[in-house]
C-alpha positions as CSV (number, residue, x, y, z in Angstrom):
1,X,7.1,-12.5,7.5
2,X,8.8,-13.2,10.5
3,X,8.5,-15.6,13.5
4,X,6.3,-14.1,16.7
5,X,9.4,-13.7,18.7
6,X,10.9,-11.3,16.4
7,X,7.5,-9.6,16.2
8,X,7.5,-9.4,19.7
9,X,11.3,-8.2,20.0
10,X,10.4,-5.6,17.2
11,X,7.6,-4.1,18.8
12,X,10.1,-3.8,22.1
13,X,12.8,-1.7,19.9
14,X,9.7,0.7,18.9
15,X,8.7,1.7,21.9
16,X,6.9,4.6,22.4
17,X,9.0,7.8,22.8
18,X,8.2,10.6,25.4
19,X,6.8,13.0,22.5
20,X,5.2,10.2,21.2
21,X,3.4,9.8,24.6
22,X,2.7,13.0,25.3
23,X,0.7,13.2,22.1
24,X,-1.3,10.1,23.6
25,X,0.0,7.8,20.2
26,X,3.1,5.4,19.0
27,X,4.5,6.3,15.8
28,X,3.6,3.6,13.1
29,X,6.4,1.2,12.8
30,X,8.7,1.1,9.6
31,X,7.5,-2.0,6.7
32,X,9.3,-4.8,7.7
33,X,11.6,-5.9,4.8
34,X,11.9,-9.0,3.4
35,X,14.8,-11.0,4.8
36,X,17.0,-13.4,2.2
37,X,19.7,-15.5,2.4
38,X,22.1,-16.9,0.0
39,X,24.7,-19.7,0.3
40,X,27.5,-17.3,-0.9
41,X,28.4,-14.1,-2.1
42,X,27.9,-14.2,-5.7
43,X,24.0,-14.7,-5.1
44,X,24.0,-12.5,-2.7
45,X,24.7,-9.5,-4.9
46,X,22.7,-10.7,-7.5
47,X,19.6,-10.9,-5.4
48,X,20.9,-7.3,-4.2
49,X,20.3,-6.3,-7.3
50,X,16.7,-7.1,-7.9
51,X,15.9,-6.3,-4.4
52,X,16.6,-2.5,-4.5
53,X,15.5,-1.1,-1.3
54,X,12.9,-3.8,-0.9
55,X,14.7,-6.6,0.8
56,X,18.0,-7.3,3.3
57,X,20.0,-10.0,1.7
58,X,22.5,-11.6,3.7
59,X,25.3,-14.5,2.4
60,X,26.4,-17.3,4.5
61,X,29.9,-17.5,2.9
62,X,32.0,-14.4,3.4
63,X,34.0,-13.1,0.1
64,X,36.9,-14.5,-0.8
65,X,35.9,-18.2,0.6
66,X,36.1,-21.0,-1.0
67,X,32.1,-22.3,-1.4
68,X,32.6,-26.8,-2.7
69,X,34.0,-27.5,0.5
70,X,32.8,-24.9,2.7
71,X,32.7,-25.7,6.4
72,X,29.6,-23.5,8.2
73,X,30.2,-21.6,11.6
74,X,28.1,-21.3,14.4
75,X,27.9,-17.4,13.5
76,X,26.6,-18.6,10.0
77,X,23.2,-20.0,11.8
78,X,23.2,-17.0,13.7
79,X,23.9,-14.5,10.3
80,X,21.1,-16.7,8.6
81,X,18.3,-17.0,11.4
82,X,15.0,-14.8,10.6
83,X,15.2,-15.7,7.4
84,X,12.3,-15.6,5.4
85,X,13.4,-17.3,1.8
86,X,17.0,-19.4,1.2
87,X,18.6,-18.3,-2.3
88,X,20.9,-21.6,-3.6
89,X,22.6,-22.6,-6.7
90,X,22.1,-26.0,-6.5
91,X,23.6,-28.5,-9.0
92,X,25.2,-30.2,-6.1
93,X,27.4,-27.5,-5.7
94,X,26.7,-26.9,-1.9
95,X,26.9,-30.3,-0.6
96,X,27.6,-29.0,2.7
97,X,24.1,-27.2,2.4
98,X,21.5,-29.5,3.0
99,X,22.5,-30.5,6.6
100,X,22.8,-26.3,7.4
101,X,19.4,-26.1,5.4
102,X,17.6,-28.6,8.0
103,X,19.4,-27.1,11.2
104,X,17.4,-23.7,10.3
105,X,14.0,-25.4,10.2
106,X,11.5,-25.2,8.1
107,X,12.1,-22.4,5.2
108,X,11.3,-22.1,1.7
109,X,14.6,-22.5,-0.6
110,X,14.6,-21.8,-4.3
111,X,16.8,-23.4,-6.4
112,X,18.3,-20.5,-8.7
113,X,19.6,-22.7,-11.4
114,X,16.3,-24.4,-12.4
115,X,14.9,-24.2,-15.9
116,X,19.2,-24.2,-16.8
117,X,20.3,-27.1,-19.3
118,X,23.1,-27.6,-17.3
119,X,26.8,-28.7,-19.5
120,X,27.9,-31.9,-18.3
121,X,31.5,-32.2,-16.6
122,X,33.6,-34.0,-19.2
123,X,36.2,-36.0,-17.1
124,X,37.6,-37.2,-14.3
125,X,35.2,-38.3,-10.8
126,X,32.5,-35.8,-11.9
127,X,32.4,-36.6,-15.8
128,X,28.3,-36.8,-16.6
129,X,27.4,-35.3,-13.7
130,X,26.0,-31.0,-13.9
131,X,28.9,-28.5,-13.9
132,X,27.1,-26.4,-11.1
133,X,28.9,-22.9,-12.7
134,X,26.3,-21.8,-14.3
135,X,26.4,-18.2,-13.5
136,X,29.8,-17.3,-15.0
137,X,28.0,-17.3,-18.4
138,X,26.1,-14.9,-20.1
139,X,22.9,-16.0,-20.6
140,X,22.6,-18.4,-18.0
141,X,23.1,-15.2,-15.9
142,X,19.7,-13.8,-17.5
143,X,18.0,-17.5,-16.0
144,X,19.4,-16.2,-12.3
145,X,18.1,-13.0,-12.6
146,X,15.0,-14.1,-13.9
147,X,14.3,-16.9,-11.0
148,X,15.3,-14.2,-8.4
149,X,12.9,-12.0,-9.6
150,X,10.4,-14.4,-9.5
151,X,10.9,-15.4,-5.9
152,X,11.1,-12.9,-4.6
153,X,7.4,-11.6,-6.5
154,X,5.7,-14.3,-5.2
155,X,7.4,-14.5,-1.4
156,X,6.8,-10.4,-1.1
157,X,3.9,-9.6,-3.6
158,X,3.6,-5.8,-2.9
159,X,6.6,-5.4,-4.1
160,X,6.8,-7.4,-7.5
161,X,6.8,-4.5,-9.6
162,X,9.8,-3.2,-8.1
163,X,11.4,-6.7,-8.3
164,X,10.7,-7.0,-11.9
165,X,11.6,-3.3,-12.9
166,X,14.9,-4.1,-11.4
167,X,15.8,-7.6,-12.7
168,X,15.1,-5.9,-16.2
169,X,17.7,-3.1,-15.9
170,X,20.3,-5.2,-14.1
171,X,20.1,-7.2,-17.3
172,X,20.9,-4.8,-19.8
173,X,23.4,-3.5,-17.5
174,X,25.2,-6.7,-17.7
175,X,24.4,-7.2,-21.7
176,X,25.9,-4.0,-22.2
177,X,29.1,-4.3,-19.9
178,X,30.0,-7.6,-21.6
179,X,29.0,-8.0,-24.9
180,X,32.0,-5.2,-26.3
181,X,33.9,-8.1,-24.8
182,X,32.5,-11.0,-26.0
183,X,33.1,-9.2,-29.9
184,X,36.6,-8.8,-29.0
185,X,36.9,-12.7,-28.3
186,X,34.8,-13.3,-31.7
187,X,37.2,-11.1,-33.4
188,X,40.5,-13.5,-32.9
189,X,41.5,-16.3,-34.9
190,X,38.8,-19.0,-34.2
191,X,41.6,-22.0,-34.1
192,X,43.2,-20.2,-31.2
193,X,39.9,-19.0,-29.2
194,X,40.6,-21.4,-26.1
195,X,40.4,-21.0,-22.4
196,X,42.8,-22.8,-20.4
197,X,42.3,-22.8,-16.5
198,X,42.8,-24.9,-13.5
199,X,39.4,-25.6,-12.7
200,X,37.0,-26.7,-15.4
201,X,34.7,-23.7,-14.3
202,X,34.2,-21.7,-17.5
203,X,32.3,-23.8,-19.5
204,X,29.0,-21.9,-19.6
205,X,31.4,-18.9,-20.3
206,X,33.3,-20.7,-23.1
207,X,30.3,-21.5,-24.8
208,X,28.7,-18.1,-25.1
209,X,32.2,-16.9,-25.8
210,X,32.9,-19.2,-28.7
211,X,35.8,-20.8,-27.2
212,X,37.2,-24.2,-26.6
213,X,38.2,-25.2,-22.9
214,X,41.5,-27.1,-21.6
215,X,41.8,-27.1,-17.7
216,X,43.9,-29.2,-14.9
217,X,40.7,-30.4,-13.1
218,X,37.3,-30.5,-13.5
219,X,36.0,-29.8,-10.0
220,X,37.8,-28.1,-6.9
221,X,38.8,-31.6,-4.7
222,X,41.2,-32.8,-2.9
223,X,43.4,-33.7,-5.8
224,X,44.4,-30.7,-7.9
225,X,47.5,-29.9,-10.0
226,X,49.1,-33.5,-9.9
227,X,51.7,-34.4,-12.4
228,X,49.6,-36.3,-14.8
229,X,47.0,-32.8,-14.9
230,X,49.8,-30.9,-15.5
231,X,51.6,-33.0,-18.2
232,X,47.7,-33.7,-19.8
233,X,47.3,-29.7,-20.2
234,X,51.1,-29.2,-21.4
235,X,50.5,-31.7,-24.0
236,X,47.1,-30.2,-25.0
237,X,48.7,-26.4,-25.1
238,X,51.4,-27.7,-27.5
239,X,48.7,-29.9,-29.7
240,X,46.7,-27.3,-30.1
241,X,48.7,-24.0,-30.3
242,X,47.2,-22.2,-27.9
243,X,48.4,-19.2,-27.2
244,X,47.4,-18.3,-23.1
245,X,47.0,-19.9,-19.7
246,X,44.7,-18.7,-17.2
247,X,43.9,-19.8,-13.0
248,X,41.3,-19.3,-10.4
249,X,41.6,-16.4,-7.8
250,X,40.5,-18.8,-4.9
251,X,43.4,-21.9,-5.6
252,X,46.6,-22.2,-6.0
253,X,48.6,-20.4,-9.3
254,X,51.8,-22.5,-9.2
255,X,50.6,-25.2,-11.9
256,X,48.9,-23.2,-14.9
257,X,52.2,-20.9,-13.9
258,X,54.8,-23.7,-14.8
259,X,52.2,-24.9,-17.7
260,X,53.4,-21.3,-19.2
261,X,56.9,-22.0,-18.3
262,X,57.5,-25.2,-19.8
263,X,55.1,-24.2,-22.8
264,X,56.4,-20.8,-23.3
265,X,53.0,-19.6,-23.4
266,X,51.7,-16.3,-22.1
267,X,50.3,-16.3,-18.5
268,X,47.2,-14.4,-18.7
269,X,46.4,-14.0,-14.9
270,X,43.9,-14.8,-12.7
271,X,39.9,-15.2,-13.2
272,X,37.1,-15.0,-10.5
273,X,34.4,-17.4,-10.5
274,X,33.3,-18.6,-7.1
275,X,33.4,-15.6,-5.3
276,X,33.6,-11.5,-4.7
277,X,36.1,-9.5,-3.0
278,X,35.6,-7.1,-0.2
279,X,34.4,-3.9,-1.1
280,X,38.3,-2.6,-1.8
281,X,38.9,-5.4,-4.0
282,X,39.0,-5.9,-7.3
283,X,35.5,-7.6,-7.6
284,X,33.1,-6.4,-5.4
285,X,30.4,-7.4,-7.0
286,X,28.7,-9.8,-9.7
287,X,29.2,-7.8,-12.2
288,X,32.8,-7.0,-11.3
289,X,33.5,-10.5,-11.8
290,X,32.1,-11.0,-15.1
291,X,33.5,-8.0,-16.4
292,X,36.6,-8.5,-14.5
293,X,36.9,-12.0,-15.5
294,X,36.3,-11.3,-19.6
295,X,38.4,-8.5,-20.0
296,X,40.9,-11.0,-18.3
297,X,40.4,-13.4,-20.9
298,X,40.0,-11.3,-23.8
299,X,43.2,-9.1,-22.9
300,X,44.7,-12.6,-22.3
301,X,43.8,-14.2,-25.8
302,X,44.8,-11.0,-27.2
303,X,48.7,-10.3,-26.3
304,X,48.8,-14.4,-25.9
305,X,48.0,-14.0,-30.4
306,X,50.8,-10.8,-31.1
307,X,53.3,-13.2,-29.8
């Protein structure tokens, strides 16, 4: 799967070992795995998932990084190169991609969001166009799983079955971490299900959650938590008697915090959407952060209602 140089430099790390010689043979060379890469880290444990054992999967964003704007380094070519299939969300949500995409040459890329009926953004610069968060929600998480699994079937055939037997476990696994939570959301007064954030990137969530969505912008840019978003979401907190106020992990807290203030709402704490923690954090992987990020919002909604 790999170029002839790193054939070549392969064969050079295996070379044959005194005992090896002495028995006149080289030992046979371990399979060659599979290499993936992803444009960030969410992806990138996903595809972890369904590869097992099979495949290396590398991302190009490192967790905790912040992927609309993202700026690639010369070590992210270097991380990337060998690759033998690109893993991307698409939905224009790495702009910055396509020029990285080119500079690696000639690679098949699957798009992981295709087949997704994708919610429209409903305001501001981006209103019509995809909202490109399709894996915080639950079943579009099933389409993700589903289209890795299928790349990676067809790019590696020997090991399909694997690929497949995997995809299909890491989906109940999800199903049963977050549905308990998803009843706990169903069980509150409907009027007051609603999920206020700062960026409008819950909607897929909000949908299979049953929940309406208020939020300061619709897209991480260059303008966020101006005076006129802020006023906009205080006004619709107070219309509409909702009870909790939520943020991002990856921006700044300071407006959906005075939001709560001025309000006298409850502040129901930070959610995770664009990307993991390290291993010691508090969402090291993809399903960390959906689990992480609905108990959030149920535990939220919940103490935001005895008040």
């Amino acid at each position: 799967m790999r170029s002839l140089t790193g054939s070549i430099a392969l064969a050079a790390a295996l070379s044959v070992s005194p005992v090896a010689a002495q028995q006149g043979g080289a030992p046979d060379p371990a399979p060659q795995r599979m290499k993936v890469v992803t444009t960030f880290t969410v992806l990138a444990d996903m595809a972890r998932q369904v590869a097992g054992d099979a495949a290396e999967v590398v991302s190009i964003t490192k967790p905790g990084s912040e992927i609309h704007g993202y700026q690639p380094t010369p070590r992210d070519f270097v991380r990337a190169e060998g690759a033998d299939l690109i893993l991307r969300n698409g939905m224009n949500l790495e702009i910055w991609f396509e020029q990285f995409l080119a500079n690696l040459g000639d690679l098949p890329s699957v798009t992981l969001t295709e087949g997704i009926t994708p919610i429209a953004v409903a305001q501001g610069a981006y209103e019509g166009n995809p909202n490109p968060h399709a894996w915080i929600g639950l079943d579009t998480a099933m389409a993700y799983i589903d289209n890795i699994a299928t790349a990676f079937a067809e790019h590696d055939p020997a090991n399909a079955a694997q690929y497949r037997a995997n995809a299909a476990a890491y989906q109940q696994q999800i199903r049963d971490a977050i549905s308990p939570i998803r009843d706990r959301i169903a069980a509150l007064p409907e009027s007051r299900r609603w999920l206020v954030s700062c960026e409008g990137a819950f909607s897929y969530l909000a949908r299979d959650f049953g929940l309406e969505e208020l939020y300061l912008w619709p897209m991480n840019a260059d303008r966020m938590g101006t005076p006129q978003q802020i006023r906009g979401v205080i006004d619709g907190v107070r219309q509409n008697d909702i009870p909790t106020v939520f943020c991002e992990s990856t921006v700044n807290t300071a407006p959906a915090r005075q939001i709560a203030r001025e309000t006298g709402v409850h502040y129901g704490g930070e959610l995770y959407v664009d990307s993991l923690s390290d291993a010691g954090g508090p969402v090291p992987s993809y399903l960390d952060l959906l689990r992480v990020t609905a108990e959030t919002i149920a535990a939220g909604l919940e103490e935001g209602n005895s008040r």
